[in-house]
C-alpha positions in Angstrom: 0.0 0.0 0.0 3.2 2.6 0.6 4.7 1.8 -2.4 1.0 2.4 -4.2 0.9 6.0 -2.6 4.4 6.6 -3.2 4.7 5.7 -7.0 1.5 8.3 -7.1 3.5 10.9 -5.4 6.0 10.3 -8.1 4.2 10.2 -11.1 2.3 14.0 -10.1 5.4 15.1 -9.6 7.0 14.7 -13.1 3.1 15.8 -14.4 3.9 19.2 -12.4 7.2 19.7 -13.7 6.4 18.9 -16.9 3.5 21.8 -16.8 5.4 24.1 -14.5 9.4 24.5 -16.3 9.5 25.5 -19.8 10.2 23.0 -22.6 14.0 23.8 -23.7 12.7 23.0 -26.8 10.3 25.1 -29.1 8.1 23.9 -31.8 5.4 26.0 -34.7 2.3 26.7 -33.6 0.6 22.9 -31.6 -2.4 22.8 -32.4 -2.7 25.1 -35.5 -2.6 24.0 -38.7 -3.6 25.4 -42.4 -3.3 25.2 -45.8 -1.2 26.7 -48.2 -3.8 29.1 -49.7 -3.0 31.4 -46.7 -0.1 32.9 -48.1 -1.9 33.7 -51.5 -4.6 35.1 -49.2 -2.5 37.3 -46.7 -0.2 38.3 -49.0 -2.0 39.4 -52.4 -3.0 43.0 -50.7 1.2 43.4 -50.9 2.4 41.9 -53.9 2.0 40.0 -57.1 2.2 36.8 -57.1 4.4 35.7 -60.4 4.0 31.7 -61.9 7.8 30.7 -63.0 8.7 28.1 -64.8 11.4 27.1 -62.4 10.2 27.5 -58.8 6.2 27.8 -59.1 4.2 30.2 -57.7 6.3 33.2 -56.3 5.7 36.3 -54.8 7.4 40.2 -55.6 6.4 42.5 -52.8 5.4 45.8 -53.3 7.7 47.3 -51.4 9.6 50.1 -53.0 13.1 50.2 -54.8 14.7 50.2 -51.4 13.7 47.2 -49.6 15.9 44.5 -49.0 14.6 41.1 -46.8 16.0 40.9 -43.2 17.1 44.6 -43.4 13.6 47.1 -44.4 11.9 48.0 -41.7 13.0 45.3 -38.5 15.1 44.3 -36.1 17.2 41.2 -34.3 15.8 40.2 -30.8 17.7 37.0 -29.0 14.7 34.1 -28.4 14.8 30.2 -27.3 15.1 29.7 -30.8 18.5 31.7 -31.2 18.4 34.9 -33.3 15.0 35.6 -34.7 13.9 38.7 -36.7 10.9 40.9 -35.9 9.5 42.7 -39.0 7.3 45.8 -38.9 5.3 44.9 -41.9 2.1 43.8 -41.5 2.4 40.2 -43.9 6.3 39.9 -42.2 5.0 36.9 -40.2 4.8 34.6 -43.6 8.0 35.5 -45.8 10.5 36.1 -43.2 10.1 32.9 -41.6 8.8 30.9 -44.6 10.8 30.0 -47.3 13.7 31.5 -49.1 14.8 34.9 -51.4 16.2 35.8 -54.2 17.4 39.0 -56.2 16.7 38.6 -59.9 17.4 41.9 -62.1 14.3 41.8 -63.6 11.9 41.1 -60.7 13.6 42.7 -58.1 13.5 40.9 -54.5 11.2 37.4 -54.7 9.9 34.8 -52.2 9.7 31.6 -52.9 7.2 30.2 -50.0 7.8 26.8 -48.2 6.2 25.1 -45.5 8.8 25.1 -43.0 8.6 27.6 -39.9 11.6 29.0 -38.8 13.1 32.3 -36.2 14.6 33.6 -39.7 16.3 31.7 -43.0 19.7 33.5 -43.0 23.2 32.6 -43.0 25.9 34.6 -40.2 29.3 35.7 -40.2 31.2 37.0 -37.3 34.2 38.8 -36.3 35.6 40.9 -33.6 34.0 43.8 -35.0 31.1 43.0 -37.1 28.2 40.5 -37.0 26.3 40.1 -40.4 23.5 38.6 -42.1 22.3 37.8 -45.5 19.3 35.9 -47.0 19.2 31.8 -47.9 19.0 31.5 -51.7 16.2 29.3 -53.2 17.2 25.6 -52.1 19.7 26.2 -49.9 19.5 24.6 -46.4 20.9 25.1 -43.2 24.0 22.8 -43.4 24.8 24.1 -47.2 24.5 27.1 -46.1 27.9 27.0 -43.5 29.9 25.7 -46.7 31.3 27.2 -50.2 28.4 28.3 -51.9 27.7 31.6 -54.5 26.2 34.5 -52.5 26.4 38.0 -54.0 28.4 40.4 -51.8 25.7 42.7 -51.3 23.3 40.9 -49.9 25.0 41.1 -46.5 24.4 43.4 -44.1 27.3 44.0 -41.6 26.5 45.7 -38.3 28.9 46.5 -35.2 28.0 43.4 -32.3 27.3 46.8 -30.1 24.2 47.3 -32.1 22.7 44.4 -33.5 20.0 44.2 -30.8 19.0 47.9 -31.0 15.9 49.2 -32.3 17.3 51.7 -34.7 20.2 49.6 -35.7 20.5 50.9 -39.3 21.3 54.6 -37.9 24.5 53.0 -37.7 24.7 50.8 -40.8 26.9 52.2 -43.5 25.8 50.1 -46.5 27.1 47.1 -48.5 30.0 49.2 -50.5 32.6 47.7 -47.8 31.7 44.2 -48.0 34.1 42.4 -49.9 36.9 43.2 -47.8 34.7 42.6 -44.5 34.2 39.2 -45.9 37.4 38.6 -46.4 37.9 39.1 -42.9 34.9 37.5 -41.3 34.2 33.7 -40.7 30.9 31.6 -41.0 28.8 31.4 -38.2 27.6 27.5 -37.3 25.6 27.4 -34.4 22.2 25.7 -34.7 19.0 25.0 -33.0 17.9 21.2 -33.8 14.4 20.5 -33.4 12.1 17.0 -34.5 14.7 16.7 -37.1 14.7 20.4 -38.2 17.6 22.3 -38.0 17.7 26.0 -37.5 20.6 28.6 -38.0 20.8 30.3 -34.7 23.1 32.5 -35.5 25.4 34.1 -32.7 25.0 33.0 -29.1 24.1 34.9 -25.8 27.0 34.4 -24.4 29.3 35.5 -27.5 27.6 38.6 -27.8 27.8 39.3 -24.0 31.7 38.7 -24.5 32.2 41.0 -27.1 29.6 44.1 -25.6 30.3 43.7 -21.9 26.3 44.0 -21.5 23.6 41.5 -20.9 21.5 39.9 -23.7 17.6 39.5 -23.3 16.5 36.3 -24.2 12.5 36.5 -25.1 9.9 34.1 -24.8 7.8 33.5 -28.3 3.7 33.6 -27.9 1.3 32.5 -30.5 -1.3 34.6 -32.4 -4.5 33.1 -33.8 -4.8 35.0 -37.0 -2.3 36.8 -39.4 -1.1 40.2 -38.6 1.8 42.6 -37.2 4.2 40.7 -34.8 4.2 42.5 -31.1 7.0 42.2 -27.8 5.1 42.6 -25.0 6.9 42.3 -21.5 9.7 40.3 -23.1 7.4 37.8 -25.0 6.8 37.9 -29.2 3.3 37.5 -30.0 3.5 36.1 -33.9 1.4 33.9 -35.9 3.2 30.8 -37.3 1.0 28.1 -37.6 1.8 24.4 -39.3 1.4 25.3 -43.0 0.5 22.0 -45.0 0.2 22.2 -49.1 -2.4 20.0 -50.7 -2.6 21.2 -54.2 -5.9 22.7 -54.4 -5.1 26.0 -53.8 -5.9 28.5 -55.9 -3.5 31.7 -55.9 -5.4 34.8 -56.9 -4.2 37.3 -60.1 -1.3 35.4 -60.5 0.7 36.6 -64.1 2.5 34.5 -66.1 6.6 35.4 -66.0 7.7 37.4 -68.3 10.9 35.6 -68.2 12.1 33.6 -65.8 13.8 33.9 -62.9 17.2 33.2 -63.1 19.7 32.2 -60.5 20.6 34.7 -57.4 22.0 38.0 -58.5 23.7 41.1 -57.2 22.1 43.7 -56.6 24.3 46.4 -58.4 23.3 44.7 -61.3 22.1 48.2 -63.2 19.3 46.8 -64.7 15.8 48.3 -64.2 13.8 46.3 -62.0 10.2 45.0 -62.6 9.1 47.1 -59.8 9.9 50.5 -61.1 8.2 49.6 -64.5 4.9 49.0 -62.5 5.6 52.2 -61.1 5.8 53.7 -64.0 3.0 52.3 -65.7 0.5 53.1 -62.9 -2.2 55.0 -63.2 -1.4 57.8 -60.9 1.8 58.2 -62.9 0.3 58.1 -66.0 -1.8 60.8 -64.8 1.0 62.8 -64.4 2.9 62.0 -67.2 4.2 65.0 -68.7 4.1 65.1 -72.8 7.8 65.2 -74.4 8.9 68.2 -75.5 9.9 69.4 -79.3 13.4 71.4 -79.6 11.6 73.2 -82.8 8.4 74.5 -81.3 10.4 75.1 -78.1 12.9 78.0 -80.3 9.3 79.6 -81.4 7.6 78.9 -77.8 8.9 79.3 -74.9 7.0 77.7 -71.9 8.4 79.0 -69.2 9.2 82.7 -69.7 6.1 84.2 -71.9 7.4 86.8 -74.3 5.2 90.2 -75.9 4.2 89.6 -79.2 6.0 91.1 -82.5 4.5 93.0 -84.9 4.9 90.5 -88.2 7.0 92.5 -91.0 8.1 95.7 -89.2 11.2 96.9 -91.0 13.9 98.5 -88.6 13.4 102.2 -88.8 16.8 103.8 -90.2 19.0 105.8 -88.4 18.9 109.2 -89.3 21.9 112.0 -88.2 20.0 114.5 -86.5 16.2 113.7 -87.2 14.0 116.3 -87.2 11.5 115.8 -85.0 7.5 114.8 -86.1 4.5 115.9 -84.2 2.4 113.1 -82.8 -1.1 112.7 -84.2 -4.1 114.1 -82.6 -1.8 117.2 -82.1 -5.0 120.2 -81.9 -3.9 122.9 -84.4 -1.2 121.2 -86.3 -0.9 118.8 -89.1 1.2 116.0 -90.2 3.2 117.0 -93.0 5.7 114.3 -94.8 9.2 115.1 -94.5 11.6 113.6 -97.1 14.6 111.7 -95.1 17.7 112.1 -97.0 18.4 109.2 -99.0 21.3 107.1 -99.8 24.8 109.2 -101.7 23.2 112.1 -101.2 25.3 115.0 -99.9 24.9 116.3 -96.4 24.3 120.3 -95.9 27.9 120.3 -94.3 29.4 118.6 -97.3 28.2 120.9 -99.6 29.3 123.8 -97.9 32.5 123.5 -98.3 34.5 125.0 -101.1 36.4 124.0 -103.4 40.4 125.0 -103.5 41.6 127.1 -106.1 43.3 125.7 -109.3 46.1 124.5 -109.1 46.6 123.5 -105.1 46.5 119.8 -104.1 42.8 119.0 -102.4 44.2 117.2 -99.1 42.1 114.6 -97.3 39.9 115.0 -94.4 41.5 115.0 -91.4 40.6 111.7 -89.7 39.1 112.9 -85.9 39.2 110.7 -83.0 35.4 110.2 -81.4 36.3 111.9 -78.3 37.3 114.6 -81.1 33.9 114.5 -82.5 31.8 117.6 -82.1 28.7 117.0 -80.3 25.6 118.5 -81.8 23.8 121.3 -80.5 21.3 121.0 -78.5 19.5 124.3 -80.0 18.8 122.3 -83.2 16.2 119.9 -81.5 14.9 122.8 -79.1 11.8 122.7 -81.2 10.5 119.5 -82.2 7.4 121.0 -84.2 9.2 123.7 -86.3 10.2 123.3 -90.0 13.1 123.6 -92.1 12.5 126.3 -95.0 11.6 124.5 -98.3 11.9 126.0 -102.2 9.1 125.9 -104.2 10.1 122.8 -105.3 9.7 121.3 -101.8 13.3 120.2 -102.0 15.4 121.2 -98.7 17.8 124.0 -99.2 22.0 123.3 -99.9 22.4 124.9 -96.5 20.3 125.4 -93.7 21.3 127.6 -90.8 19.8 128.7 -87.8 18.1 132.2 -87.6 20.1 135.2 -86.3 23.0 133.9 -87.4 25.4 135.9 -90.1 26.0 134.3 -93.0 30.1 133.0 -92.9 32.3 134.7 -96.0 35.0 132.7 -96.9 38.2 133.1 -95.8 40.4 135.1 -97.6 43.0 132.2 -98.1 40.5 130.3 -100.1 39.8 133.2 -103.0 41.1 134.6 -105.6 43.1 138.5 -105.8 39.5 139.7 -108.7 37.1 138.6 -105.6 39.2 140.2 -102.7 39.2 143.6 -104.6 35.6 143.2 -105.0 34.8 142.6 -101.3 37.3 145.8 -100.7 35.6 147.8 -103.1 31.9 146.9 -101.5 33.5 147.5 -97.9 35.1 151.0 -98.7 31.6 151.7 -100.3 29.4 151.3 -97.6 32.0 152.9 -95.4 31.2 156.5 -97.9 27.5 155.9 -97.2 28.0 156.0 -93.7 
């Protein structure tokens, strides 16, 4: 009868332990299991699901030129599991933890889904000074993963072991242009998490990282959600949902296009080549909205769209330049008409050329002196005092040989210029007028 009672004692004591301590090792979700038409369901909203030759059904998110898996909008927290990462998106609870990526140049970023649940699918590197990261190509598993295997160089993401844990971690993440040498310099990271024959990459342990940042690591607990949706930490436990997925063949993926061409094997990202992603960006509606026509170098010469210029009157000659214009009234003048006045024309004399005499017979004519412009006489500003009045015409309305202002004496010429009949002629007339006086 003591034995009876005591191998009772014994056996509800290894039931309470069993309920009470926490199972060292974790499993997906008991108890919940679905079908593969969940990811075509939760993930349509964000992406387009693509049918390739090679791989099947596959889905490109819509996530902007910039995103990049395990990087975009996340972070690393330590679990049971090992290293596990926590997306902010709201479908991150199927693609990081579901299958593997790829980069193709066409396509940009893919997932290629799988049914296996995992803390993250990524291989890890280590050194003194850097931890890093980068994505499982399509096929690859865990133990292929620590050997020799083609992995562009920038799809790793190298972060000092001081920050990997932080929130805003990529405040101090300087890009993939340094890491080829970093590689160089770093070595794989083995460490796994073995559970009912599945083995996990766990990345870098606890205790490792304590080593190298002299500062505790918090380890969380994970907790299970019951429908899809944004994963939450909440007093040190992860709320996700990661149920058992199973594939049965009857699902039926929504709006899923045909490949334009198929996705070839993992590429760099530097590739240059314009990715499908920024085509559909182009070709969306919005943008075609706001698609601005091209614009023509020959109607841009006669058009100018961004500086409006006055119109021109259509086959107005330049007016010519005149010497000393005389000045016309305006019309509508009261008391005064518009009379045409003759502009000199082309080889004809000026009033100052005619008045100049000619040297006697016999002397040499010598050419005008050449002046300098600061030489030049400057015009008097008597002549355009009055804009309205006339020059004195003949009878034949042609302007007189010389034209001089009134109350002005006529100028004789000097006596160097004439001859000895016309100098005793002037003499004569002087002495003349002199006996009149």
């Amino acid at each position: 009868m003591k034995k009876t009672i005591q191998k009772l004692k014994l056996l509800l004591c290894v039931v309470f332990l069993s309920i009470t301590l926490p199972s060292q090792k974790a499993n997906a979700q008991p108890g919940a299991s679905v079908s593969y038409q969940v990811f075509y369901d939760d993930l349509s909203p964000y992406g387009q699901w693509i049918e390739d030759p090679a791989y099947g059904n596959v889905w490109v998110p819509s996530a902007g030129n910039s995103f990049r898996p395990y990087d975009t909008d996340g972070h690393w927290v330590m679990t049971e599991y090992g290293n596990m990462w926590v997306s902010d998106y709201a479908w991150g609870w199927a693609p990081f933890h579901y299958g593997r990526w790829t980069f193709d140049s066409f396509y940009g970023w893919v997932w290629i889904p799988d049914t296996d649940w995992g803390p993250a699918w990524v291989t890890w590197r280590s050194s003194n000074d850097y931890y890093g990261w980068a994505p499982m190509g399509p096929g690859v598993s865990v133990s292929m993963s620590f050997g020799n295997y083609y992995q562009p160089d920038d799809w790793w993401v190298f972060i000092s072991p001081a920050y990997i844990y932080h929130p805003h971690w990529h405040n101090y993440y300087h890009g993939p242009r340094g890491n080829t040498v970093i590689i160089q310099h770093t070595t794989i990271i083995n460490n796994t998490y073995v559970d009912n024959h599945r083995t996990y990459a766990a990345g870098p342990r606890a205790a490792e990282v304590k080593k190298l940042t002299n500062k505790e690591v918090t380890i969380y607990k994970v907790g299970n959600e019951n429908k899809p949706g944004r994963t939450a930490i909440t007093n040190n436990v992860i709320s996700m949902y990661r149920p058992s997925v199973e594939k049965s063949g009857k699902e039926i993926a929504p709006q899923v296009k045909k490949a334009e061409r198929p996705i070839g094997k993992p590429q760099p990202m530097g590739t240059g080549v314009k990715t499908r992603q920024d085509q559909n960006r182009n070709e969306s509606p919005a943008n075609k909205e706001k698609k601005i026509p091209e614009r023509n170098p020959e109607q841009d010469k006669h058009n100018d769209r961004t500086t409006p210029q006055r119109e021109q009157p259509a086959n107005k000659d330049p007016e010519p330049r005149i010497q000393n214009p005389v000045r016309q009234p305006k019309e509508g003048t009261p008391n005064e008409e518009k009379k045409d006045i003759e502009t000199p024309k082309e080889n004809t004399p000026s009033p100052r050329e005619e008045h100049q005499t000619l040297p006697p017979d016999g002397q040499q004519q010598m050419p005008p002196k050449e002046q300098h412009p600061r030489e030049m006489p400057m015009p008097d500003p008597k002549e355009n005092s009055a804009p309205n009045q006339e020059q004195p015409r003949h009878e034949n309305n042609q302007l007189p040989r010389e034209v001089r202002p009134p109350n002005v004496p006529e100028q004789k010429p000097s006596k160097g210029n004439r001859g000895k009949k016309e100098v005793k002629q002037e003499n004569k007339r002087v002495e003349k007028n002199q006996d009149k006086k």
